[in-house]
C-alpha positions in Angstrom: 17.6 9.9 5.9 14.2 7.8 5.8 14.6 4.0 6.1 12.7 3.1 2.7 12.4 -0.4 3.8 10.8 0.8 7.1 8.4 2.7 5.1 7.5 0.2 2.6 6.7 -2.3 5.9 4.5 0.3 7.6 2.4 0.7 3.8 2.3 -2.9 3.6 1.2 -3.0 7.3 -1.2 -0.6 6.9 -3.0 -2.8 3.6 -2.8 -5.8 5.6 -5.3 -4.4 8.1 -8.2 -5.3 8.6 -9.6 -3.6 11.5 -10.6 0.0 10.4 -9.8 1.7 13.5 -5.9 0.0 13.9 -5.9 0.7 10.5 -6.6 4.4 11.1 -4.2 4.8 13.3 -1.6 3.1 11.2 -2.3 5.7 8.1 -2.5 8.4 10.4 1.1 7.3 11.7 2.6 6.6 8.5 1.1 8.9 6.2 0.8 12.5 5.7 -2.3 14.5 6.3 -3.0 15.5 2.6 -1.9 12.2 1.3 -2.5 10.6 -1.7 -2.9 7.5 -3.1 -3.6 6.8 -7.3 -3.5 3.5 -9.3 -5.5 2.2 -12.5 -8.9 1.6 -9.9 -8.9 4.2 -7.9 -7.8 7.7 -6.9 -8.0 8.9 -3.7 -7.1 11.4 -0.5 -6.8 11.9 2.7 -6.6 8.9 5.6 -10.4 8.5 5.4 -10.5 7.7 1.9 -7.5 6.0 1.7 -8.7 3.7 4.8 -12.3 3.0 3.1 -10.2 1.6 -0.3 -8.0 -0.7 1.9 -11.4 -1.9 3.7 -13.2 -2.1 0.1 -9.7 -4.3 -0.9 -10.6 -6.5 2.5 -14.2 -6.8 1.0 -13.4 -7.9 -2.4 -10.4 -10.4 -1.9 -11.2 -11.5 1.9 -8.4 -13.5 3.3 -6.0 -12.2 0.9 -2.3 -10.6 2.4 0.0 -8.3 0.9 3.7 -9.2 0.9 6.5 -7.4 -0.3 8.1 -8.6 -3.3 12.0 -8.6 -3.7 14.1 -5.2 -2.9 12.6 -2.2 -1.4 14.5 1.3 -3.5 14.8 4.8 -2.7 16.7 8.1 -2.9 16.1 11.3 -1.3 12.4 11.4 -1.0 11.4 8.6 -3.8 10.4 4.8 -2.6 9.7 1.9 -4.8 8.8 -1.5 -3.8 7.0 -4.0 -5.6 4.2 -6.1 -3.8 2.2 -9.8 -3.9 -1.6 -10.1 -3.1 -3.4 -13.3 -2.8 -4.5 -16.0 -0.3 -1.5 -18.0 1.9 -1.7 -21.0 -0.6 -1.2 -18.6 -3.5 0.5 -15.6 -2.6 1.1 -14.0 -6.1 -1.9 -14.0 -7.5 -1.9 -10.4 -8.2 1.3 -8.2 -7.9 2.4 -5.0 -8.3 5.1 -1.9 -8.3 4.4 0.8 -6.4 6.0 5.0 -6.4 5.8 6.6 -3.6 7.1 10.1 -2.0 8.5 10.5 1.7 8.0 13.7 3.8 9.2 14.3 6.9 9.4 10.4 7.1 5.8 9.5 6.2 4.2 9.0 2.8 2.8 11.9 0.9 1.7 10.1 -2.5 1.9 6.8 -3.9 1.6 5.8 -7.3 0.4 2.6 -8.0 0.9 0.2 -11.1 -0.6 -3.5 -11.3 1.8 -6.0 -13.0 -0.3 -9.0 -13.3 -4.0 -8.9 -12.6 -6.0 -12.4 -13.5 -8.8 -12.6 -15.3 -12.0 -11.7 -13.1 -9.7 -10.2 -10.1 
C-alpha cells in the first residue's frame, strides 16, 4: 500500500522547487511518465510540461512556498490533500484541494481545485 502522506510530501516537494533540473528529477521520481496534471489555469502532460508550469508558478508568485494544509487522505489508489501558497509572512494567501491517482506508487493525474484565490493573484 502507498504512503499517501509520502506522496503528498514528494508533490509538495516537487512545487517548492525552484531549480528546474532538481525539479526534473523530482517529477521524474515521483510521477509517472504519461502523467497529468489539470486545474482551473492550466492543463497539462508529461514531466516537461508539468516542470515548465511549476517554473511559470516560481515566475509569477517568486518567493512564495507551498505547504500542506491539515490531513493528507487516501484509499487504494486515490490521494487528497489540501495545500497553502504564499510568502513566509503570509502563508495562506491562496490555498487549495487537490485529487490525485497513485500508480505503482507515483502520481498518474492530479486534479486540482483552488479554494481561495485573492483578487489580482
Amino acid at each position: 500500500m502507498t504512503d499517501v502522506t509520502q506522496i503528498a510530501d514528494r508533490y509538495i516537494a516537487v512545487w517548492n522547487e525552484t531549480d528546474a533540473d532538481r525539479r526534473k528529477v523530482l517529477l521524474q521520481a515521483g510521477w509517472a511518465e504519461g502523467a497529468s496534471y489539470i486545474d482551473p489555469m492550466a492543463a497539462v502532460e508529461g514531466h516537461e510540461q508539468i516542470g515548465e508550469l511549476i517554473g511559470a508558478v516560481h515566475a509569477r508568485f517568486p518567493g512564495f512556498r507551498f505547504a500542506l494544509d491539515g490531513r493528507v487522505d487516501g484509499y487504494g489508489d486515490h490521494v487528497r490533500f489540501s495545500w497553502t501558497l504564499g510568502p513566509q509572512h503570509e502563508a495562506d494567501m491562496i490555498k487549495g484541494t487537490d485529487f490525485a491517482v497513485i500508480e505503482n506508487g507515483r502520481l498518474k493525474s492530479v486534479t486540482g481545485f483552488l479554494d481561495k484565490v485573492p483578487a489580482g493573484a
